[in-house]
N, C-alpha and C positions, 0 to 999 in steps of 0.2 A: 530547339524546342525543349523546353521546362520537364522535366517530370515529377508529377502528385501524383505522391500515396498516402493513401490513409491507413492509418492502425486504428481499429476499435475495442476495448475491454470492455467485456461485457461482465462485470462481477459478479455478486450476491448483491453486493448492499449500492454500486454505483455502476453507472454507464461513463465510459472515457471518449473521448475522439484528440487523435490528432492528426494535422494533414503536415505531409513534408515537400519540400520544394527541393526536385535531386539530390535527394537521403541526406541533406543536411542542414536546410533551413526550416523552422518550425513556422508554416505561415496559417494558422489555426489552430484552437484546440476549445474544447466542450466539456462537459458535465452537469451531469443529474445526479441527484444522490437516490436514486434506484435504480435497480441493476434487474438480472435474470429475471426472467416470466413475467414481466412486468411493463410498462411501455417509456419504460428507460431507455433502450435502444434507440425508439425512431426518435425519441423527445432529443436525444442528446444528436443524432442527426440531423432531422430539426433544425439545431442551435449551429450546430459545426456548416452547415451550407446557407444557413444568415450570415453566418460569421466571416467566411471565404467568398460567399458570393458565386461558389461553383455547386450546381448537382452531381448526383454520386455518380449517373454513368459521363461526367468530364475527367472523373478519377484513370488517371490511368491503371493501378491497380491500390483493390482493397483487400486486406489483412485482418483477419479477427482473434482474437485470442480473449481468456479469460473463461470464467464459471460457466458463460452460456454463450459460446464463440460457435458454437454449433446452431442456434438456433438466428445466427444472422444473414439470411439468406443471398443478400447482396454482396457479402465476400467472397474473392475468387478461390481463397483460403482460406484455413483455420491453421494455426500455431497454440501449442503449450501455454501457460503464462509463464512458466518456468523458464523458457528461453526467452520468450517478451522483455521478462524483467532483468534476465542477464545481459539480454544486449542493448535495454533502454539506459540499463546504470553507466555498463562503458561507455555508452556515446557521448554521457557527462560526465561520467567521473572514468578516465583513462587509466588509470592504475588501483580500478578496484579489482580486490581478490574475495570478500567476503557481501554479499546483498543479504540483508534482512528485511522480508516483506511481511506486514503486519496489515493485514487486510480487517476487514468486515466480519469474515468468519473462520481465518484459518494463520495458520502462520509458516510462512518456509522462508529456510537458511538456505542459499545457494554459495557453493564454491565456483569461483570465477578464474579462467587462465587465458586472456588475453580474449574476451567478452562470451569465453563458449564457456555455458555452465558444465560444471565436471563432475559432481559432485550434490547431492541436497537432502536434505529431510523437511519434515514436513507435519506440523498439526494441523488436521480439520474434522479430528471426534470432539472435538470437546470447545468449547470458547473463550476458557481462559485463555490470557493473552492476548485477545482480536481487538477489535474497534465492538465489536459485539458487546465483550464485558465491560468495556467502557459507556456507553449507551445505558447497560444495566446499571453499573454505576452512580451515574450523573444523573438519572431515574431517582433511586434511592436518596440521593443527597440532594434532590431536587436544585440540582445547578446545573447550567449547558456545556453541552460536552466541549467548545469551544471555550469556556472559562476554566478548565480542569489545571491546565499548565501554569495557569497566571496563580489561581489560588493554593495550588501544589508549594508554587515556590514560595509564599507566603508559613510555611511551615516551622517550627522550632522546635519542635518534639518525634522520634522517631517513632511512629506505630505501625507494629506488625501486620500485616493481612497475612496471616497465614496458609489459607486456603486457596487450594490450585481448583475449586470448583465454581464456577459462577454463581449455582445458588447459596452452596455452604458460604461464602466470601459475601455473597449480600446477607444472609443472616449476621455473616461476622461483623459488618457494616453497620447495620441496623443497630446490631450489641452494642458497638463503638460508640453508636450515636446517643445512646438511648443512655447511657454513662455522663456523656456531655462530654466528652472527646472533641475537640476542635477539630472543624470540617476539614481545614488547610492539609492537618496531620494526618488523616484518615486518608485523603489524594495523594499526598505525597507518601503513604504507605501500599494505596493501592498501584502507584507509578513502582514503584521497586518489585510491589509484590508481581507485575507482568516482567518488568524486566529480567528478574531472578526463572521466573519459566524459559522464554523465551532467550536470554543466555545460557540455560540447560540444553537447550535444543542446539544452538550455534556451535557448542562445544563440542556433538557428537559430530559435526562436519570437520570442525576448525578454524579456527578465525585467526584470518591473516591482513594486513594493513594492504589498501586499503576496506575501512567497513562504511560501507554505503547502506543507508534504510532508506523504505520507499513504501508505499502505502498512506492511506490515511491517518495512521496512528503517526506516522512520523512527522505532522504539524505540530503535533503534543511535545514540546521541548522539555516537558518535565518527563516522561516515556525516557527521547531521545540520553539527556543529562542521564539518568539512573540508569540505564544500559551501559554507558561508557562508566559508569562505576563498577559492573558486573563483569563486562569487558575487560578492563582496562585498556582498550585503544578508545581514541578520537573515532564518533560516528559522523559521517556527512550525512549530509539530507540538501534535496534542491528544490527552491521553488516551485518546482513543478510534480513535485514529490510522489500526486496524486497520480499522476498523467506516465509512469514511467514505462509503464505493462502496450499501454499505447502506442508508446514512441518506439518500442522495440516493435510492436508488429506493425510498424509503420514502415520502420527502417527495413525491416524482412520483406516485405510489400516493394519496397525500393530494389532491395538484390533481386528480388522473383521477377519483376519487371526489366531490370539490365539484362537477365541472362535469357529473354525471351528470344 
């Protein structure tokens, strides 16, 4: 007989699901792009038992992690995100040493030794760096935050965003634009100007091959590219990029069910 579990991340800015078929086959996964206090949870459940064709109590066990992993009553768990996203990266990437997660509103480095995190730091005073100051961004330059990578790379001139603060950095923005600064130039300054924080942050852990990102910012290939500039290693990123936090507390949801 089969065993489903489910991992749920309940974020700031999204809801995840994903269901596992005996800790290694992905036979579901879900999202909303609203997260905590909000009715991102059931909505994204919801979607995940249309999806499977199974309700939650056929789950043999569920696993919650994320911002509001607390407030998901139907888990028989809660787990960190911080181990979610260490053990979701090794389950795809087998020789990661380095996770960089760039969520919604915060940003953490974990060090990796064979999928147990060891090691991490961590932003969530402030929202440079997030998916947050991207949003503000893309606001300002009135383009979708889903165009930001395509028009980034479109760039031939280097401009600074200097500011590590979201509003001084939209005023800096506004400045840029208000000059006639080319839009392209200004994305592809605000992609380096996150990656230069966020590779500050990596360094006080260390960064070792392999570096794996995960979160929503890591669709943004222009992000991705200006990181491994900051870096100097190759970063992966997987299709599923969004779902990672998920799939480790899914797979935890998997061990807590075996060793019942």
């Amino acid at each position: 007989m089969a065993i489903i579990t489910m991992g749920i991340d309940v974020g700031s800015t999204a809801s995840k699901c994903i269901v596992l078929k005996d800790g290694k086959e992905i036979i579901g996964k879900a999202l909303t792009d609203v997260g905590a206090g909000t009715s991102g949870p059931e909505r994204v459940v919801r979607s995940i038992v249309e999806t499977t064709g199974m309700q939650l109590e056929e789950m043999d066990y569920i696993l919650a992690t994320g911002y509001g992993r607390n407030s998901f009553e139907q888990a028989q768990s809660q787990m960190s995100e911080l181990s979610c996203h260490a053990r979701g990266a090794y389950f795809l990437f087998p020789e990661v040493h380095t996770v960089i997660d760039i969520g919604g509103q915060d940003v953490k480095v974990l060090q990796i030794e064979n999928g147990a995190m060891i090691n991490f730091q961590m932003n969530d005073k402030c929202a440079a760096g997030t998916g947050r100051f991207l949003d503000v961004m893309a606001r300002v330059l009135e383009v979708k935050v889903s165009d930001l990578a395509m028009l980034g790379s479109h760039s031939t001139k280097k401009i600074g965003i200097s500011s590590t603060c979201t509003v001084f950095a939209e005023s800096e923005v506004i400045s840029q634009l208000a000059q006639g600064t080319d839009k392209c130039d200004i994305i592809n300054g605000i992609h380096h100007s996150i990656s230069h924080r966020v590779a500050g942050l990596a360094h006080r852990v260390g960064v070792r091959d392999q570096v794996v990102m995960t979160g929503g910012v890591a669709q943004n290939s222009g992000v991705v590219q200006a990181l491994e500039e900051e870096l100097g290693h190759k970063v992966y990123t997987s299709p599923i990029t969004q779902y990672v936090g998920a799939l480790g507390a899914a797979l935890f949801a998997y061990q807590k069910r075996v060793k019942k």
